[in-house]
N, C-alpha and C positions, 0 to 999 in steps of 0.2 A: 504458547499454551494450546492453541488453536489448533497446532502441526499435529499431536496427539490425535485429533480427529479426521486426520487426513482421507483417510478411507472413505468416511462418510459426506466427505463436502467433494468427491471426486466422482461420486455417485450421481451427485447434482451437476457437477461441471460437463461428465460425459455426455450426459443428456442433450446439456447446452450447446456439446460441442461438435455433434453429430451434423448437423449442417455444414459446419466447415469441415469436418471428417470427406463428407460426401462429396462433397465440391472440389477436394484437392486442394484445398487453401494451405498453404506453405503453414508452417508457426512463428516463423521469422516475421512473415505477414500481418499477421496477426497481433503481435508484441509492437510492430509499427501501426497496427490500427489501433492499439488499444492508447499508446503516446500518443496520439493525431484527436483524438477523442476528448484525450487528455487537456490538450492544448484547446479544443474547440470548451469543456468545459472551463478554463480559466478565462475564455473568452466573454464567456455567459457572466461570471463573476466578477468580472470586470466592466461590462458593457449595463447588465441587467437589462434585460431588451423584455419585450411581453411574454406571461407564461415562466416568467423568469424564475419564481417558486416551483414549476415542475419542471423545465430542461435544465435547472440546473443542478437536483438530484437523482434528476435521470442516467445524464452526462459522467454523472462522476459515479454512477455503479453500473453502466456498459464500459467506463474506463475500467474498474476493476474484475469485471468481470471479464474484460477478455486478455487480460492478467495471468487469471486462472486458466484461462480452456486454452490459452497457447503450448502451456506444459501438458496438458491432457493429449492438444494435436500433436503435439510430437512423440509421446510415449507411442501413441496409436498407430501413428504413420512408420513408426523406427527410425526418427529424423533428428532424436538425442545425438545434439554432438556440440562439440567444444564452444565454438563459434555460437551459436545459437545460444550458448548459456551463459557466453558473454557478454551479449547484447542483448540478453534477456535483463539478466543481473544491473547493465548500463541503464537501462530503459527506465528499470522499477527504480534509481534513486534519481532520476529525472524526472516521472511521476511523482512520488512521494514527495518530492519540492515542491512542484506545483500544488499538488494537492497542501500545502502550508502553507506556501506563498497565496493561495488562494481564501484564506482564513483571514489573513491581512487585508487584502482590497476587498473583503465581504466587512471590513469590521467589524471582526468578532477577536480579535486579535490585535495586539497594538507590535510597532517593530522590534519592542524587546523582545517582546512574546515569542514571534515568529520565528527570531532569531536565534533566541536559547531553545526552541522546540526544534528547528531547524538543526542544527548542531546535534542535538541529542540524537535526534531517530536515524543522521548519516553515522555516527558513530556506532548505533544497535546493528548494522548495517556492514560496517569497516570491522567491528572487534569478531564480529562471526568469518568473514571473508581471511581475515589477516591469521585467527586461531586456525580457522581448516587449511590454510597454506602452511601450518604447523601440524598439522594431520591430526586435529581435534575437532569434533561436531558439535555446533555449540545449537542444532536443530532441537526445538522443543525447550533452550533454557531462558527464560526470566519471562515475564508475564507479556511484555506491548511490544512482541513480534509484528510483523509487516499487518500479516489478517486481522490481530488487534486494534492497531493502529489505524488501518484501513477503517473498521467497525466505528472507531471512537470519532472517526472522522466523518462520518457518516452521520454518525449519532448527532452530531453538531450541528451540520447543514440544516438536516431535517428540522432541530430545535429552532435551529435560524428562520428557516422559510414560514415554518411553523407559527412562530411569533412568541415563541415560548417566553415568557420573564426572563429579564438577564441574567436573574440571580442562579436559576439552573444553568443560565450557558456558562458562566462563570464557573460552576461547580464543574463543569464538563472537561471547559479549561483543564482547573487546576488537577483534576485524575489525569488527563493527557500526559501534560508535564511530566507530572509525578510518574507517573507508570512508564514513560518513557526513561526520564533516567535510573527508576531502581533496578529497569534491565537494564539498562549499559553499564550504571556500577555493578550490577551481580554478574554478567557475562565477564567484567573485565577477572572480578573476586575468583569465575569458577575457573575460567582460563589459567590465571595465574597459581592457583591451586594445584590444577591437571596439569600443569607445562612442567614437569620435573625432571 
C-alpha cells in the first residue's frame, strides 16, 4: 500500500542518503550495514542491557532505514545491477526474521505466534518473487507489504518499551497476523486470476 507513496518517502530517504552518496559508500555496503545492525538490534532484545527501552528502537529503525537509502544509493550512483538486487532481496528476508524472531525473546509473542507470522510474511515475500519470474508485478497489491510490516513492527516495540497494557499489544498482535495473511491469500487470489 505504502509502494503507492513511493515518491514521497524517497524524498525523505534521499536526504538521509546524502552522506553515504558523498562518501562513496558502495549500496551493497550498506544493505551489509543495515543486516549488521540488525543482528546487533536482536542482540539488544536478547541481552536487555541498560538504556535498553531506547537502543532497542533505535536499532531496529537505523536497521530499517538503511534498507531504504541502500536502493536510493544505488539509483544515484548507477550501481543498479543484478547482483546487488539479489542480495538486496536475501538481506531483507533475513531481516524481516529477525525482526520476528525478535518479538519472541522480547515476549510479546509466544512460539506459535512467531512461527505462523513467520511463515506468513516469507510467503508475502516468495508469491511476489515466484509471480514476477512469471512476468507479473504484484508491487502495490494487498495491504502488509515489507514498509507495512516493518511500521506494525515498530508500532509494537515502541508499545513494548513504552509499557503500554497488554491488551493493546495484543490487539497489535492480532492486525499483524491478520494483515499479514489477507495479503498472501490476496496476492496468491490476484496472481492466479492474472496468470492466464
Amino acid at each position: 500500500m505504502l509502494t503507492r507513496f513511493k515518491d514521497k518517502f524517497d524524498k525523505v530517504l534521499i536526504l538521509l542518503a546524502k552522506p553515504f552518496i558523498r562518501r562513496g559508500i558502495p549500496p551493497n555496503t550498506i544493505t551489509l550495514l543495515g543486516l549488521l545492525i540488525a543482528w546487533c538490534y536482536l542482540f539488544v532484545a536478547l541481552t536487555k542491557p541498560f538504556l535498553f527501552s531506547i537502543t532497542l528502537p533505535l536499532l531496529f529503525i537505523l536497521s530499517a532505514l538503511m534498507d531504504g537509502i541502500d536502493g536510493v544509493v544505488a539509483r544515484a550512483k548507477k550501481k543498479r545491477t543484478k547482483k546487488g538486487a539479489f542480495l538486496d532481496s536475501v538481506i531483507d528476508r533475513i531481516v524481516d526474521s529477525i525482526y520476528i524472531v525478535s518479538l519472541y525473546f522480547l515476549d510479546i509473542l509466544t512460539i506459535e505466534e512467531s512461527f505462523i507470522l513467520l511463515v506468513g510474511s516469507l510467503m508475502i515475500s516468495y508469491t511476489r518473487a515466484r509471480a514476477e519470474s512469471l512476468g507479473l508485478s504484484l508491487a502495490a497489491v494487498g495491504f502488509a507489504e515489507r514498509a507495512e510490516r516493518t511500521i506494525i513492527t515498530l508500532a509494537i516495540i515502541i508499545a513494548f518499551v513504552a509499557g503500554i497494557p497488554s491488551f493493546f499489544l495484543n490487539m497489535l498482535k492480532v492486525v499483524y497476523i491478520v494483515a499479514v495473511y489477507l495479503t498472501f491469500l490476496y496476492r496468491v487470489y490476484y496472481t492466479v486470476l492474472h496468470l492466464r
